[in-house]
N, C-alpha and C positions, 0 to 999 in steps of 0.2 A: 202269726206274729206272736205267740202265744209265748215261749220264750226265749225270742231271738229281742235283740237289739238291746241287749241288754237291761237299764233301769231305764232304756225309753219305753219297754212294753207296761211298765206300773201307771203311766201315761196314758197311753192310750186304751179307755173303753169306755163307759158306758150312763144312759140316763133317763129321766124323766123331768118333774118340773116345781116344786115347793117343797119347802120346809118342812124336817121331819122333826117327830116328838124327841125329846132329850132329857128323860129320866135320870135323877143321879144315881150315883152306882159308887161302893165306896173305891177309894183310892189304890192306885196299885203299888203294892210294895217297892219299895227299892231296892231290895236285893241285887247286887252284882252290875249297879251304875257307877259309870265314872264321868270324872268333867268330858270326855270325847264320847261319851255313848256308853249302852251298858257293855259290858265283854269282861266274860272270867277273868280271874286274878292273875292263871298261868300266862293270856294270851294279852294283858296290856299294856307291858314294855313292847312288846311285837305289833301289837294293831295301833299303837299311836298314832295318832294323828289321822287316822281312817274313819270316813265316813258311815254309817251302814245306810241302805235304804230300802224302802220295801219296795218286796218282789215279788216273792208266792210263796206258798206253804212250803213246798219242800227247795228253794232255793237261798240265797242271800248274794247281796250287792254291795261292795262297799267303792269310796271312792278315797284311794289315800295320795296324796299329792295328785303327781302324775302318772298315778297308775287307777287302771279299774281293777276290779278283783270280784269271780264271783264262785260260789261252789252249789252246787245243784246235785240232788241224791233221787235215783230209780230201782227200784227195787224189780223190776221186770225188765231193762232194758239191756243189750245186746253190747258190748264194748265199741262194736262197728257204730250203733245207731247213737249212742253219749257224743263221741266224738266227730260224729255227722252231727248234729247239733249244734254243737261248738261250735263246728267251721263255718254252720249258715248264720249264729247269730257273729260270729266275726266279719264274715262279709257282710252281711248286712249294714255294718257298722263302717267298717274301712272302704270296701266296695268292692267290684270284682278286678280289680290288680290286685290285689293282694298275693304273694307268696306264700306259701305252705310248703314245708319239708317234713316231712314223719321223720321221729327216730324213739328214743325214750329217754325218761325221767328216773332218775333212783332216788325214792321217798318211801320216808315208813319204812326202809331195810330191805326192799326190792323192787329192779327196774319196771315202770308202768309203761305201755304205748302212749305217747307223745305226737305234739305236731307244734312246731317252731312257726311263726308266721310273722312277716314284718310286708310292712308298705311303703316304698322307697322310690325317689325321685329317678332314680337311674336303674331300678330295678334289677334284674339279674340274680335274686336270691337274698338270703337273711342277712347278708351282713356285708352292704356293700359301703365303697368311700364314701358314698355321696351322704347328700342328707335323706332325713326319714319321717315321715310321718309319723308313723307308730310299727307298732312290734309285741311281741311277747310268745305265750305259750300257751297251748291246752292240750288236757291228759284225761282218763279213766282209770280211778284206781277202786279196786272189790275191795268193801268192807265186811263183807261175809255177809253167807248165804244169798249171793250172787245179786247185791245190793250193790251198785253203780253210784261211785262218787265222782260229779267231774268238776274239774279244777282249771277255774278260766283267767289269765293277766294279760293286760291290755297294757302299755309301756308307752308314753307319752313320746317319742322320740326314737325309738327304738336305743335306747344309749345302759350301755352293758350296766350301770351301777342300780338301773331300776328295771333289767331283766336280770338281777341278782338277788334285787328286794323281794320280784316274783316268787323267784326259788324258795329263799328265806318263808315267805307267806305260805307254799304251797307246803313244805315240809309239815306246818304247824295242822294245816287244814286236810293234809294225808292222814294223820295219823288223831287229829282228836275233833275232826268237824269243824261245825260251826263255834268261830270264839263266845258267841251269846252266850253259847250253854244252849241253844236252842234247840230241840232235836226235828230234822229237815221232815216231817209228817206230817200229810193231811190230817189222823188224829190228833193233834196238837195243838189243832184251830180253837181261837179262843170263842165263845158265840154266848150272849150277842157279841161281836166287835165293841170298841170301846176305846174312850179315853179314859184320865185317873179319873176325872172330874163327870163323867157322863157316859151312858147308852147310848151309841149309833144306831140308827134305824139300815135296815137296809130293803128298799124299794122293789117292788115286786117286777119280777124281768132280772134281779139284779144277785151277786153272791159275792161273799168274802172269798178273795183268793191268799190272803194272808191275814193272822189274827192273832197277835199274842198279847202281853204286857204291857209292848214295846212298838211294836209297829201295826201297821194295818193296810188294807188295801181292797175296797171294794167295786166292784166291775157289773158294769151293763153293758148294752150294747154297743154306745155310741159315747159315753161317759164312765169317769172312775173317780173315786177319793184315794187317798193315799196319805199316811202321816206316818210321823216317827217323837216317838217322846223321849226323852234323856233329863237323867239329874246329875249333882244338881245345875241351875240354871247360870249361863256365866253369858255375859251379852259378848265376849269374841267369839266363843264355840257357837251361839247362837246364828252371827254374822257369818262363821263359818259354815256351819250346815248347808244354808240358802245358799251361798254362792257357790258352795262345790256341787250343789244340788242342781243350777244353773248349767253348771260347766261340764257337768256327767252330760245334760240330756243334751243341748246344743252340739257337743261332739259323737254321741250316739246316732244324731239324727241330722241329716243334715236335710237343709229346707227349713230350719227352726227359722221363726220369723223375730224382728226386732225386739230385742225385751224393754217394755215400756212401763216404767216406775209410775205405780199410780196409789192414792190412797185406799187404805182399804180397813176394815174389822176382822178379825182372824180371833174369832170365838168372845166376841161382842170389845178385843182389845183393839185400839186403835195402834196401825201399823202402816209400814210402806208394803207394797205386795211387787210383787212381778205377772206382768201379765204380756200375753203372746200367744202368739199360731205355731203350731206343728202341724205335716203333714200324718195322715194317717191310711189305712187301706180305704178309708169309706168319708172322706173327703176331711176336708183341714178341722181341727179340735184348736178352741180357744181354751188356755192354761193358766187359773191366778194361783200363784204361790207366795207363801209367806211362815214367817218364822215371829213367834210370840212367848214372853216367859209367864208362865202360871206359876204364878207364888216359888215352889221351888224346883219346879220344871220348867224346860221350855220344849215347845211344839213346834214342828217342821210341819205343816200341809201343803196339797196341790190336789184341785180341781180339775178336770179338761170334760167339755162339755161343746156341741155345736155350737158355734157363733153366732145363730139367729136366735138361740135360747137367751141373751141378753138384753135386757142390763139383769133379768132375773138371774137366779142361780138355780140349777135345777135338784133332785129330794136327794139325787146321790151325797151331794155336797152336803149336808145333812145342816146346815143353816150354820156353818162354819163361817164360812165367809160371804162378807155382806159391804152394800158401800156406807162409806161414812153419812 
């Protein structure tokens, strides 16, 4: 599940059981932040209104309307084996109806192998009368020295003006990566992990699988933390994070259980949080998620940890969130 299912796998993994130390550490620059998240100057007329979320070192997730978007880089991996990837984290996601048609993309100034896929009511192929589920595309494009970039859109409807936003996105991200500025490598991990305000601990059994400025995401067995910082703080973009944050994993995953609005403290701020069940390979994970502004940031977090490990929180969660 490692990554498939898109930004439901920053979800699912790993834990233990109390509060860890939280040294401060100074602040992190804000270099290359905008009110929707940080992303270069070239790519945020284009990435507007896109979410990003973390995922792992050498991938990115964002969620922009009704589309998902992700781009994932391999530096050993085979064009055959990128694009076997893509089609099991797509099923995963849609399920096994899903249609697949191979053909190609031309991006970056020349055609890549492609695969068209949509999930539709009357099925029969990509692009039929009826209605749709979902839709989109994934591809493998070489960035030299036989380094594998794949490029994943997920199209809420299958409906051609946001399997054209795809295109538009995938052009951007063919030819200059990640909008962050981020470069997709394991050397890149920021350690310790971190917020502006403090040092994450991370628990023995357990590792960062993403670490930069900006986002983070660390993973045990059975539990994970996960956050994302942005300036400056604006309480819509705030509102919006969480709820698109919401609406990525519920349609990632299905089996997501009822999300129940409960009070909560998200880094000692008082807050509403989201809390609920997802199903996982190694039985159901309980998820509190909450969105908070630090002076002149605000924080996206999420939790999942086994369900008998409550009302405590367990070290992954690193004493982020607590009840009122």
């Amino acid at each position: 599940m490692r990554t498939s299912c898109l930004v439901a796998a920053w979800w699912l993994a790993a834990l233990c059981a109390c509060r860890a130390p939280a040294p401060r550490v100074p602040p992190v620059p804000p270099e290359g932040s905008t009110p929707a998240g940080p992303v270069v100057p070239q790519a945020r007329a284009l990435f507007e209104g896109c979410t990003p979320f973390p995922d792992g070192v050498t991938s990115r997730t964002w969620r922009c309307g009704d589309l998902t978007l992700w781009v994932s880089e391999d530096a050993e991996a085979r064009v055959e084996q990128v694009l076997g990837r893509a089609r099991l984290r797509v099923t995963r996601r849609l399920g096994e109806a899903v249609v697949f048609v191979n053909g190609e993309l031309p991006l970056a100034g020349r055609p890549w192998p492609s695969v068209r896929f949509a999930l539709c009511e009357q099925g029969g192929g990509v692009d039929p009368e009826g209605p749709c589920r979902a839709g989109g595309y994934f591809t493998a494009v070489e960035v030299g020295l036989g380094r594998q970039r794949e490029l994943g859109c997920v199209a809420r409807g299958n409906e051609r003006p946001e399997l054209a936003r795809c295109l538009e996105l995938f052009e951007y991200l063919a030819t200059h990566g990640d909008p962050e500025g981020e470069p997709l490598d394991a050397a890149t991990l920021l350690l310790p992990p971190r917020l502006p305000w403090r040092a994450l601990a991370v628990p023995p059994g357990c590792q960062p699988t993403a670490s930069t400025s900006r986002l983070g995401r660390v993973e045990c067995a059975d539990a994970s933390l996960v956050w994302s910082v942005y300036l400056p703080a604006r309480a819509a973009v705030t509102e919006r994070w969480l709820a698109q944050s919401l609406a990525e994993l519920r349609e990632a995953l299905p089996g997501v259980g009822p999300v129940e609005e409960v009070s909560c403290r998200l880094e000692q701020r008082f807050t509403r949080c989201a809390r609920f069940t997802l199903p996982s390979e190694k039985g159901p994970l309980v998820v509190w998620a909450g969105a908070v502004e630090w002076e002149d940031r605000a924080l996206f977090a999420a939790c999942s940890f086994p369900p008998e490990l409550e009302p405590a929180f367990p070290a992954v969660c690193n004493g982020a969130f607590s009840r009122p």
